[in-house]
C-alpha positions as CSV (number, residue, x, y, z in Angstrom):
1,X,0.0,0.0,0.0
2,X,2.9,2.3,0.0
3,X,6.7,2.6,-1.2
4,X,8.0,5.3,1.4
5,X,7.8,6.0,5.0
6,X,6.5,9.4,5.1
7,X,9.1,10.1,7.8
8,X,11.9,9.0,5.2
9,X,11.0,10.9,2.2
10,X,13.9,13.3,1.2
11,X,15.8,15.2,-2.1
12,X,16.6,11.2,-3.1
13,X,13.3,11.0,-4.6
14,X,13.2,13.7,-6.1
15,X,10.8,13.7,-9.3
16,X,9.8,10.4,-8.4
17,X,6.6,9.3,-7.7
18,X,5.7,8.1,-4.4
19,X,2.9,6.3,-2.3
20,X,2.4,7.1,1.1
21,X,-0.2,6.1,4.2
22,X,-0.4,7.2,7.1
23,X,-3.0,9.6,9.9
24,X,-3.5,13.0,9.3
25,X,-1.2,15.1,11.9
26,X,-2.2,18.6,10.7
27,X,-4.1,20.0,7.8
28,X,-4.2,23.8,6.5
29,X,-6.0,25.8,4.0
30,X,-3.9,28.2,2.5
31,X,-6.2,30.2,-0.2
32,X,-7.0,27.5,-1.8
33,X,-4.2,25.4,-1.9
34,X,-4.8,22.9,0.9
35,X,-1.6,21.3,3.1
36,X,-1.3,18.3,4.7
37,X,1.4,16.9,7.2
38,X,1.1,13.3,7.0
39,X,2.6,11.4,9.8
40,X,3.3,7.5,10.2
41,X,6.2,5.7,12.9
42,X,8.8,7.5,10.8
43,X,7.8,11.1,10.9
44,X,5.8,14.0,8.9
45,X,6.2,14.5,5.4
46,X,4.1,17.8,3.5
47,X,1.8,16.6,1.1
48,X,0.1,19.7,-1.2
49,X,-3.6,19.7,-2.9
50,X,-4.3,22.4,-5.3
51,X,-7.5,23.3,-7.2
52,X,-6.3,22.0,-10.8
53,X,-6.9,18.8,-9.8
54,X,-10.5,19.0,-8.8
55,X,-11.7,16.0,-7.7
56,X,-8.9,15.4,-4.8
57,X,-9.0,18.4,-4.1
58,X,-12.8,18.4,-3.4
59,X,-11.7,15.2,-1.4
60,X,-9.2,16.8,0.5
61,X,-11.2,19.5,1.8
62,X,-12.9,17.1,3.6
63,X,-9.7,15.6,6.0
64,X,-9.2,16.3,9.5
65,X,-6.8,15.9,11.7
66,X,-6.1,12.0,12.4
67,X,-8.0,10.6,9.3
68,X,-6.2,8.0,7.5
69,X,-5.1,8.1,4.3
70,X,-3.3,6.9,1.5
71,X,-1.7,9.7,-0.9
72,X,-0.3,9.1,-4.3
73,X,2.3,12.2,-5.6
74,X,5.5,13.2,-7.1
75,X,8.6,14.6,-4.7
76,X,9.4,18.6,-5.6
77,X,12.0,20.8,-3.5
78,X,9.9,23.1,-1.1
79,X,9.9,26.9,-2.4
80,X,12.4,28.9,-1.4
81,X,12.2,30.2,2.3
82,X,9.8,27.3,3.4
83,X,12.5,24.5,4.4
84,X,12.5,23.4,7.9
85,X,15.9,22.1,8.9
86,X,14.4,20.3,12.1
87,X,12.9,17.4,9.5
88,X,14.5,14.9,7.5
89,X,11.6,16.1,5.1
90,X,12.0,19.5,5.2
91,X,13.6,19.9,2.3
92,X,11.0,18.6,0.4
93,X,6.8,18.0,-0.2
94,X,4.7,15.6,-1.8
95,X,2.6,17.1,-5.1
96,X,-1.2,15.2,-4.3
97,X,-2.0,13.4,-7.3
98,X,-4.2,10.8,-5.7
99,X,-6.1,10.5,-2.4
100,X,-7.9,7.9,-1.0
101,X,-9.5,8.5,2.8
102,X,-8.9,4.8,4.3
103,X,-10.8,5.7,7.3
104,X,-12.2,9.1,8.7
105,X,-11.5,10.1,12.6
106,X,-13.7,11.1,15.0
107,X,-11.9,14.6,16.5
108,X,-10.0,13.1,19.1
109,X,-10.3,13.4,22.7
110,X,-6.7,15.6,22.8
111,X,-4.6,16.7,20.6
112,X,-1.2,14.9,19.7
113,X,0.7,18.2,20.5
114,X,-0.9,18.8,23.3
115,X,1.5,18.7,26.6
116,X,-1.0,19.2,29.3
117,X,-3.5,16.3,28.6
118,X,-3.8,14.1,32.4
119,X,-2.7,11.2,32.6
120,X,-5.9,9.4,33.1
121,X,-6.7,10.9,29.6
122,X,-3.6,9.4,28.0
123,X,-4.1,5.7,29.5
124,X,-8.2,5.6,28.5
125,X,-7.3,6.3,25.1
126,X,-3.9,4.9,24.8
127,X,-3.8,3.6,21.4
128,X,-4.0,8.2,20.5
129,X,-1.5,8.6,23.3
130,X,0.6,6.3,21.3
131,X,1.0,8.2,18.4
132,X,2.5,11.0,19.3
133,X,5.9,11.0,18.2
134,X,7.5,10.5,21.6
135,X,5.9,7.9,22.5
136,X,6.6,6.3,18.9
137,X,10.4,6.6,19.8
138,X,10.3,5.5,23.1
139,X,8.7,2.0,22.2
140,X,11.1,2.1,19.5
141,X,14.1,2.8,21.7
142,X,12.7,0.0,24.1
143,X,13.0,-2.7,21.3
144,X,16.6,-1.7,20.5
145,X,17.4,-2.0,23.9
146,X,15.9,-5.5,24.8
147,X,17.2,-6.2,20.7
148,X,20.9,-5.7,21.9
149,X,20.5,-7.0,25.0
150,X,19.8,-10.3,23.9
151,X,22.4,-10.2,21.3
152,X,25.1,-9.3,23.9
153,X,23.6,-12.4,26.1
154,X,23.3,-14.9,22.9
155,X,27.1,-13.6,22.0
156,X,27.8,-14.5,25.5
157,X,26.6,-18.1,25.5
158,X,23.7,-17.7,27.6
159,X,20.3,-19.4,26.4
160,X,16.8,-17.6,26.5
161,X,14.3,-20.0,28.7
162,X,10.9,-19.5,29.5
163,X,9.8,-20.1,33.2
164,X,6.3,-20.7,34.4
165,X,4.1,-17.7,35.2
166,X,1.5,-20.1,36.9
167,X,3.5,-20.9,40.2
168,X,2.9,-20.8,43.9
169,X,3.5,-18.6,46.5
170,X,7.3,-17.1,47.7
171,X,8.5,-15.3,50.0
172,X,9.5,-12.3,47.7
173,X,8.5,-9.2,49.9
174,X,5.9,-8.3,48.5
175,X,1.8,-9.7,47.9
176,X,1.5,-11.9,45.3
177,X,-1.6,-11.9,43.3
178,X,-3.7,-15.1,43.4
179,X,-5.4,-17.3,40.4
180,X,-7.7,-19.9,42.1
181,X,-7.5,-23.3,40.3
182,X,-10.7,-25.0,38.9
183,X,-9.4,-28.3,39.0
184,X,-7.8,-28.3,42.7
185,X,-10.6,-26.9,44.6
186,X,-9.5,-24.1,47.2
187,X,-6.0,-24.4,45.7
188,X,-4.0,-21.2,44.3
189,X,-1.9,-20.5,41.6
190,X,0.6,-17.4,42.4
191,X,1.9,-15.5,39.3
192,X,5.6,-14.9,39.9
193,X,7.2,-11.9,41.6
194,X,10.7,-13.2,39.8
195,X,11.8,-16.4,37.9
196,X,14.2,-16.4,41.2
197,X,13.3,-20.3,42.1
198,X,13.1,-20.9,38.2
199,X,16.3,-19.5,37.1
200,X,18.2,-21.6,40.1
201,X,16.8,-24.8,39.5
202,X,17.8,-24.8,35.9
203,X,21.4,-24.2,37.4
204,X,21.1,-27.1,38.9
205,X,19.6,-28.6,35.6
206,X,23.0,-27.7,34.1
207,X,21.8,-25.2,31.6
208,X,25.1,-23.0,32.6
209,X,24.1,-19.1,31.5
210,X,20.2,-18.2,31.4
211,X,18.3,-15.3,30.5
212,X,14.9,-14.4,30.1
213,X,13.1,-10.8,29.5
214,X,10.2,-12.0,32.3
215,X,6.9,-10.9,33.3
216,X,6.7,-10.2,36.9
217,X,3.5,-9.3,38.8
218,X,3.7,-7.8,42.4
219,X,0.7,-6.7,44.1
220,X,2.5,-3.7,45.9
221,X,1.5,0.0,46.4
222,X,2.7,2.1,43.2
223,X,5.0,4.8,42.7
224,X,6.4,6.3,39.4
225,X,8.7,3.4,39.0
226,X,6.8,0.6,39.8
227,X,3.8,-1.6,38.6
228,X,1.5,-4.6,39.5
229,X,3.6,-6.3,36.3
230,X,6.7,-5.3,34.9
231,X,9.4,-6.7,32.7
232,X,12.6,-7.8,33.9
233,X,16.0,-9.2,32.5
234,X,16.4,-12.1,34.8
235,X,20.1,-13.6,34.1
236,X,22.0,-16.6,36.2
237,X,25.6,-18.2,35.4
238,X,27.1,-21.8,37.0
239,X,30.5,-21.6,38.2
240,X,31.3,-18.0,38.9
241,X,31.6,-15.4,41.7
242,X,30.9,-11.9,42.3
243,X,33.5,-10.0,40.1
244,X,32.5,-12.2,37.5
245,X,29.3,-11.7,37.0
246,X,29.5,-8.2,38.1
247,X,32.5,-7.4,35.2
248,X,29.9,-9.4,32.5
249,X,26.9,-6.7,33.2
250,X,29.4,-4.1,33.0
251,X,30.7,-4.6,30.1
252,X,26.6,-5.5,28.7
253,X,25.7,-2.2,30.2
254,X,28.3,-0.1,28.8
255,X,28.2,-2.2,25.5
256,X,24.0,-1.0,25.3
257,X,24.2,2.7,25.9
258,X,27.1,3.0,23.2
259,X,25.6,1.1,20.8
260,X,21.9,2.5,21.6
261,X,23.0,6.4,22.5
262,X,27.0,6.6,21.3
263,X,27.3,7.3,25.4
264,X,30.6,6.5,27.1
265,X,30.3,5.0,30.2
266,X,33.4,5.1,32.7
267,X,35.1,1.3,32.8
268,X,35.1,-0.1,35.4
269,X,32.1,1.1,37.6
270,X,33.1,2.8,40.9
271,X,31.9,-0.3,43.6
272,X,31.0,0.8,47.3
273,X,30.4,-1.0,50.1
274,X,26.5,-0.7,51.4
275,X,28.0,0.8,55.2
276,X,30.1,3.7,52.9
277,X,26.8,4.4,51.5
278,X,24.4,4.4,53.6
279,X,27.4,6.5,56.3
280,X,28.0,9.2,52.9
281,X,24.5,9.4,51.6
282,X,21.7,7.6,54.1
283,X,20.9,5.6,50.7
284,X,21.8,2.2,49.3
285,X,21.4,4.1,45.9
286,X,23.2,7.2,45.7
287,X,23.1,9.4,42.9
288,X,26.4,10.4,42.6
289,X,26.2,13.6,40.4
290,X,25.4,15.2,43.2
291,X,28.5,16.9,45.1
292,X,26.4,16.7,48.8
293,X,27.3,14.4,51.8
294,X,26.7,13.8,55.2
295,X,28.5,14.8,57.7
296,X,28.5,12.8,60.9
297,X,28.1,15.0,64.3
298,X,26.4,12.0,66.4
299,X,29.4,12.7,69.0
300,X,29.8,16.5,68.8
301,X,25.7,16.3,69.6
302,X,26.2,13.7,72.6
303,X,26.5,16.6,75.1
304,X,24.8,19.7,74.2
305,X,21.6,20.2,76.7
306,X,19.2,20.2,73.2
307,X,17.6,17.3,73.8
308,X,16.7,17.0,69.9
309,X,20.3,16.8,69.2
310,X,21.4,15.2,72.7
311,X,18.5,12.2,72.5
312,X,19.2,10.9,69.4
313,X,22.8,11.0,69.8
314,X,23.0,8.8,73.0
315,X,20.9,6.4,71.3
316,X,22.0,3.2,70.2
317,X,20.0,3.4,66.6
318,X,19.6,7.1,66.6
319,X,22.1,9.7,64.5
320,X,22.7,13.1,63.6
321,X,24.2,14.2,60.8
322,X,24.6,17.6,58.5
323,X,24.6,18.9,55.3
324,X,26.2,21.6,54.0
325,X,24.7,23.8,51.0
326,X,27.1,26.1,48.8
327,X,25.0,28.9,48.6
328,X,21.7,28.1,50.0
329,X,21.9,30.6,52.8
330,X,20.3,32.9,49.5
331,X,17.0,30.4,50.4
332,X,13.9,31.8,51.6
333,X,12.5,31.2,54.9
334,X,9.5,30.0,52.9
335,X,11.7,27.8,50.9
336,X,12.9,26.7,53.9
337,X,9.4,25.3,55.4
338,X,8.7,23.4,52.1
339,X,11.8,21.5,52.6
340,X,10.8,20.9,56.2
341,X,7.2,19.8,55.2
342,X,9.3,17.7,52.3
343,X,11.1,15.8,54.9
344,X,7.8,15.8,57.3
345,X,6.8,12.6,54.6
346,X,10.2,10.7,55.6
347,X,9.0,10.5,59.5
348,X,11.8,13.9,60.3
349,X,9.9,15.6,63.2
350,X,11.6,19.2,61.5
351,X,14.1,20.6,59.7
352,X,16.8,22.5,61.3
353,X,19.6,24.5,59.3
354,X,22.2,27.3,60.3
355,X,22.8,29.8,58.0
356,X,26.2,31.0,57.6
357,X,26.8,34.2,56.9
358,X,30.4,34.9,58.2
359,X,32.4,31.7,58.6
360,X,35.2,33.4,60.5
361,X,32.7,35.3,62.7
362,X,32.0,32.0,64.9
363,X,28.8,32.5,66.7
364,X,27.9,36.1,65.8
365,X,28.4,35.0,61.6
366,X,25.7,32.4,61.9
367,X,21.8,32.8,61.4
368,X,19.8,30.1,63.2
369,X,17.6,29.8,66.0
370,X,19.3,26.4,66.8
371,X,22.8,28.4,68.1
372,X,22.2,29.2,71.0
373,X,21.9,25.8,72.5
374,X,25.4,24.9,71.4
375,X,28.4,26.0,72.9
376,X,31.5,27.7,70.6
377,X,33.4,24.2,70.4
378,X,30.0,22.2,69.0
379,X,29.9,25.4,66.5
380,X,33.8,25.0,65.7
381,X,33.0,21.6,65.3
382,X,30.4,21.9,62.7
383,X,31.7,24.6,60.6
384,X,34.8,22.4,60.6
385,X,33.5,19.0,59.9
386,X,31.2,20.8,57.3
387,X,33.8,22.8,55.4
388,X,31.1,26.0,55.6
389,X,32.2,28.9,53.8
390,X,30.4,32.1,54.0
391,X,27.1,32.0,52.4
392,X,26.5,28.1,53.0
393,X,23.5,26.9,54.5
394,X,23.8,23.7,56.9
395,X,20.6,21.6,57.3
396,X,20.6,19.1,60.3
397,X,19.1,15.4,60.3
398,X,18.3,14.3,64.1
399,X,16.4,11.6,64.7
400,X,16.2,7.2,64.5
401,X,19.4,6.5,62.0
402,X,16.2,5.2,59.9
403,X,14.4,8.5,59.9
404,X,17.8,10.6,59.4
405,X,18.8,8.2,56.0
406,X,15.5,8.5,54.7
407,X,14.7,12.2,54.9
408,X,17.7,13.8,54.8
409,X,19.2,11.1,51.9
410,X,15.7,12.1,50.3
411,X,16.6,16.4,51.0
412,X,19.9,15.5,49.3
413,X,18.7,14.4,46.4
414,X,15.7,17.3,46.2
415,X,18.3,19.9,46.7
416,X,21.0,18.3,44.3
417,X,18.1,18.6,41.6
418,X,16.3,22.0,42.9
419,X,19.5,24.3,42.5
420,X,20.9,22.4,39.5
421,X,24.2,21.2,41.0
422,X,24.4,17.7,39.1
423,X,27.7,17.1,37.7
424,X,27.9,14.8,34.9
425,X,25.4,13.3,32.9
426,X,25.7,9.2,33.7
427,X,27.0,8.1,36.7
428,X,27.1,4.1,37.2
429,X,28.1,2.8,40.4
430,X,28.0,-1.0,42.1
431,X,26.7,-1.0,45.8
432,X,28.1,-4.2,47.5
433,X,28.7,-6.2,50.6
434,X,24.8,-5.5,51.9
435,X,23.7,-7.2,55.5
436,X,22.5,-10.6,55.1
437,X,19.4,-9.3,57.3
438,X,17.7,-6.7,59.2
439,X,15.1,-6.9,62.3
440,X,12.2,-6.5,61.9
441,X,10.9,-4.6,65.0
442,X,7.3,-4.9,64.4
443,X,7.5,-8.9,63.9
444,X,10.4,-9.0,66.7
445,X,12.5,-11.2,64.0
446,X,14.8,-11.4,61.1
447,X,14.0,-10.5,57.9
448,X,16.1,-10.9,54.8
449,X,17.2,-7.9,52.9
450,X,17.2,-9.4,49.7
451,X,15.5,-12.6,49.6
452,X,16.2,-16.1,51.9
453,X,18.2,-17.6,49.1
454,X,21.3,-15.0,48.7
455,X,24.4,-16.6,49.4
456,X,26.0,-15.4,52.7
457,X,29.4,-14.2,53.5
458,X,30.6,-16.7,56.3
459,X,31.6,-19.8,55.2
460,X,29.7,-22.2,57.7
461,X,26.3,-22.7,58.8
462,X,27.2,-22.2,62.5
463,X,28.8,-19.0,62.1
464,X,25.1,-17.5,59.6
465,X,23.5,-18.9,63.1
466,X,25.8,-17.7,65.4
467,X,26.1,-13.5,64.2
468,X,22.9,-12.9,61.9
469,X,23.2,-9.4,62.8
470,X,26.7,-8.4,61.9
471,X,26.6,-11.0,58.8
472,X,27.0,-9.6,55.1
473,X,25.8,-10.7,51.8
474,X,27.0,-11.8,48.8
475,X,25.2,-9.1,47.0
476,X,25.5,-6.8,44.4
477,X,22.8,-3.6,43.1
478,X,24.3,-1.8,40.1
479,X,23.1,1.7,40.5
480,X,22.5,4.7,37.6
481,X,21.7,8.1,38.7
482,X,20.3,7.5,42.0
483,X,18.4,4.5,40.3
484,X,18.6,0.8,40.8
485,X,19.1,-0.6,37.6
486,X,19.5,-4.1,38.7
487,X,20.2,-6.5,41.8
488,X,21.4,-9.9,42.2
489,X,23.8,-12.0,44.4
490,X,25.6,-15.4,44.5
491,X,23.3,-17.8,45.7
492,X,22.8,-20.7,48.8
493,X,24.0,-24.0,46.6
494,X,24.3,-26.4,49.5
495,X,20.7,-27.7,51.6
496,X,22.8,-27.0,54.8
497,X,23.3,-23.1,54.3
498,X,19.9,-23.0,52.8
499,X,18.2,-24.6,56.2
500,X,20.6,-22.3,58.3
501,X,19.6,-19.5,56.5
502,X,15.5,-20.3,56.6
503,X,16.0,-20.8,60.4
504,X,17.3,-17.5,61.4
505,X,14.4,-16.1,59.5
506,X,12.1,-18.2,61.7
507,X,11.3,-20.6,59.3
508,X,11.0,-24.2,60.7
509,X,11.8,-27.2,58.5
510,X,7.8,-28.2,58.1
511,X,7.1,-24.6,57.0
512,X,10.2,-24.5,54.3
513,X,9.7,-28.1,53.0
514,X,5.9,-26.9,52.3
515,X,6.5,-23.3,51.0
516,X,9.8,-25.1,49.1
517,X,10.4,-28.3,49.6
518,X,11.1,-28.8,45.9
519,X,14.3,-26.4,46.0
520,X,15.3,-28.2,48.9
521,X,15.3,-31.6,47.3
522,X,17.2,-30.1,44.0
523,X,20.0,-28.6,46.4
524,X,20.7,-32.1,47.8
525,X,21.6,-33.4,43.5
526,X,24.6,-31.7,43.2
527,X,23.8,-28.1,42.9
528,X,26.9,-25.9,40.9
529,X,27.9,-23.2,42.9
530,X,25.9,-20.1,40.5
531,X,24.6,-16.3,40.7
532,X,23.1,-13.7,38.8
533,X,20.9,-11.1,38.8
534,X,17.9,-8.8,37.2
535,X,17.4,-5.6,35.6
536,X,14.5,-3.7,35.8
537,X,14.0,-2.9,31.5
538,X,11.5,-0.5,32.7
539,X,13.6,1.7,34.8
540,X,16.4,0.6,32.5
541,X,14.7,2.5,29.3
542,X,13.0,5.2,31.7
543,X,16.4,6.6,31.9
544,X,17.8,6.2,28.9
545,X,14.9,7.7,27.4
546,X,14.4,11.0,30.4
547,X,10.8,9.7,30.6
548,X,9.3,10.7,34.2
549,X,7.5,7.6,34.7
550,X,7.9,3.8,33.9
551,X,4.3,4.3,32.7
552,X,5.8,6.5,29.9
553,X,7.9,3.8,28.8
554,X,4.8,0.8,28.9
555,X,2.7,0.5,25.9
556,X,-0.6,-0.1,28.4
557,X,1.0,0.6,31.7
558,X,-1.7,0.7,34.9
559,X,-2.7,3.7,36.7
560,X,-1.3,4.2,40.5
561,X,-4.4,2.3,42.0
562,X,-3.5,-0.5,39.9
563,X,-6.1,-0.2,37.2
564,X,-6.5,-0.1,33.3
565,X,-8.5,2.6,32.1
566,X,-8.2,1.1,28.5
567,X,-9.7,-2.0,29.4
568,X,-11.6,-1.2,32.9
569,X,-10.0,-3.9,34.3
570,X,-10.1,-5.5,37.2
571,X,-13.9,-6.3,36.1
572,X,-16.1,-8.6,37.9
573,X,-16.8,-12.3,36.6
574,X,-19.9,-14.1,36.2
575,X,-21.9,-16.3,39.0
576,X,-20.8,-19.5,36.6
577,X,-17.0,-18.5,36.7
578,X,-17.2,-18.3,40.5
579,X,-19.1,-21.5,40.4
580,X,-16.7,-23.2,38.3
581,X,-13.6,-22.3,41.0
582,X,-15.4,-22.4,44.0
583,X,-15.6,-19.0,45.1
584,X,-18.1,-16.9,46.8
585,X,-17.9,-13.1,47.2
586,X,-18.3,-12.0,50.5
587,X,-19.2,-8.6,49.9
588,X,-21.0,-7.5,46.7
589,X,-20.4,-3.7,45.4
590,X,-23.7,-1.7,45.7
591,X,-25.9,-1.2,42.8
592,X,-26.6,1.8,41.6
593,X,-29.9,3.6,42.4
């Protein structure tokens, strides 16, 4: 039906004859001659009706914006003083000779140019949203990506397998959502949170290097990068350690964003520990174009008589800590408060700050209403630890180290963004050596950080049992921008570890033979010690793409409540289908009156 992409039409068909298709983008009336700027996944070419030939030109008077057509017309050079550079068109337009409307358009509900449509607009009709030329090169630089990511992984040796996405139920962290089986009456399927069980039992199957671009479903509350179901490079190798692995994604990550962008990424990635982050900047994911870190005054604080400082301080999980802000003593007060109400969502109880306005001044160069409850050695202290210099402004962080990480390692990154200090444009970085576990205050036991099957750092079962707290993983998170690209460890290969490690979590043999008995049994055939790890492809093309949202990146993404505009869906099922699985709905939505 055509011989040209409209979007690749250019001087080398000059005086040729061409046939194009494609929607309406725009269409003008110009005294008589009528323009139209035809648009299909390529671009916008200029297609031009005039009156001599009657009969399509009677036709074209009748197209609106987002009909679709098929155009027949010989290539000229625009006229002179009409080119626009900023197509690969531009130089050219399309003479009409022939027009046939394949299907007319109702006006639709927004406008493709349009920049303010809501978001709930855009997902309801998502096959318009779709069009617009952004979203035509983000699916497009999506494919690439996942394109040469499988050709870096076929190069590689690894094999693509396909793992079940009827399952049951594991521990993953988060809900997983349910399908009830017909034929096994009060039984559940679970659809899979990761291939995670999957990808290490076909280690033990001997299939060496795996991949797969997986589904994943996780009934969680949303945010702008995350979804009830996702997409996910899920990779796992036989027979190697960290700095294996780790070097292989490197180079696979590096490898995609020249070959996708022409971007250089520094080799190797910087790698630091989880304690240096956490310690620098109260986050396992640091975005290190940002120039700001924290500085520790936990013992400075112990003995001042300001209890907000002192408390924390002399508490075994409390922490204070500062950070200082070239040139933010220029912020408002009312800046100020919407900072304080920023951290306010983190848990901080407030937001203190000194503003310096004469470093060598001491006491009588600072502007706070914190000052006077510290004596001149604290304030020596902090201006020295922090490196103040006149005109700085130093925010405080006092409270549980919890609280402290989260909302001043969230003020950080705010600030870092609000007064446009990032420096660089890509900054990778590997984030190692993570605690095996944390406690879980509100369930008074362990829980694991990443999931009960990462491989530990001790050597023995008896010494996992004997330290939990102070034991470190074998895990790695490779880290863009502040963003977790991907995560993965080396994994439990022997039954002994596994049971060890099932037990500190409170686990008892009956419970972990029933929840996964089966990877039990496999680990006693001779499991290889393996690893590997998962990328996030949303997140992944998010960034490499400056889209705000995962949902930018997803051709039918869901809305934050977990809903499909598109489709209405979740929908309710018919009496029969509960019948058939043996359900009955305890509480019935009202009708309406």
């Amino acid at each position: 039906m055509r011989t040209h992409y409209c979007g690749a039409v250019d001087t080398s068909a000059l005086d040729q004859e061409v046939v194009l298709t494609g929607w309406v983008h725009r269409r003008r009336d110009h005294g008589g001659v009528i323009f139209v700027d035809l648009r299909d996944y390529k671009g916008l070419v200029q297609v031009v009706f005039d009156p001599d030939r009657a009969d399509i030109f009677q036709l074209a008077e009748q197209v609106r914006n987002e009909f679709v057509l098929q155009v027949t017309g010989r290539v000229r050079r625009r006229p002179e003083g009409t080119v626009n550079p900023d197509l690969v068109t531009g130089e050219i337009e399309v003479l009409g000779t022939d027009l046939k409307i394949l299907n007319r358009a109702e006006t639709p509900p927004f406008q493709l140019d349009d920049t303010d449509v809501n978001e709930e607009s855009r997902l309801r009709y998502r096959y318009i949203d779709l069009r617009r030329p952004e979203m035509q090169q983000r699916m497009r630089m999506r494919s690439q990506v996942i394109s040469r990511l499988r050709r870096y992984l076929d190069d590689n040796e690894f094999i693509e397998v396909d793992t079940p996405i009827l399952t049951r139920a594991t521990p993953e962290g988060a809900r997983d959502y349910l399908v009830p089986s017909r034929t096994h009456a009060g039984h559940f399927f679970a659809l899979p949170q990761s291939p995670q069980l999957f990808k290490q039992l076909l280690m033990m199957g001997g299939m060496d290097r795996y991949y797969q671009v997986a589904r994943c479903f996780r009934d969680e509350d949303l945010r702008a990068d995350r979804q009830p179901e996702f997409s996910q490079l899920d990779i796992e190798m036989s027979f190697i350690n960290e700095d294996d692995i780790m070097t292989l994604m490197e180079n696979m990550i590096i490898d995609l964003f020249k070959e996708t962008m022409d971007v250089e990424l520094p080799r190797p990635f910087p790698r630091m520990t989880y304690a240096e982050a956490m310690h620098r900047f109260g986050s396992d994911k640091p975005d290190m174009r940002i120039p700001l870190e924290f500085v520790e005054l936990s013992d400075a604080m112990a003995k001042v008589e300001f209890k907000v400082f002192s408390g924390p301080a002399n508490s075994e999980d409390g922490r204070v800590v500062a950070l200082n802000v070239p040139g933010g003593a220029s912020l408002t007060r009312k800046e100020i408060d919407i900072y304080t109400e920023y951290v306010g969502r983190y848990g901080a109880k407030g937001l203190a700050y000194i503003k310096v306005n004469d470093a060598a001044a001491g006491r009588e160069g600072l502007q706070s209403p914190i000052v006077k409850f510290f004596d001149d050695e604290v304030i020596s202290v902090i201006l020295e630890r922090t490196g103040a210099k006149d005109g700085d402004l130093i925010f405080f962080g006092a409270d549980s180290a919890k609280v402290v990480n989260e909302a001043i390692g969230a003020l950080r990154v705010k600030l870092g963004h609000d007064l446009n200090m990032l420096q660089g444009q890509w900054e990778p970085l590997w984030v190692v050596d993570f605690p095996m576990f944390e406690w879980d205050e509100r369930e008074k036991r362990w829980q694991a950080l990443h999931h009960p099957f990462t491989a530990p750092s001790v050597d023995t079962p008896e010494a996992l049992e004997a330290n939990p707290k102070d034991c470190l993983s074998r895990a790695y998170d490779m880290v863009l921008n502040g963003t977790e690209l991907g995560g993965g460890s080396i994994r439990i290969h022997t039954m002994e570890m596994q049971q060890a490690a099932l037990g500190v979590l409170g686990i008892g043999e009956e419970e972990a033979n029933e929840k996964f008995g089966f990877l039990l049994n496999a680990l006693r055939y001779g499991a290889p010690p393996h690893g590997g790890l998962a990328f996030g492809i949303d997140r992944l093309i998010m960034l490499m793409t400056g889209a705000g949202s995962i949902r930018d990146v997803m051709a039918f993404p869901k809305t934050q409540t977990a809903a499909c505009p598109l489709t209405s869906a979740p929908g309710t099922v018919s009496e029969a289908q509960l019948r058939d699985l043996n359900l009955r709905l305890r509480q019935r939505e009202k009708s309406a009156e």
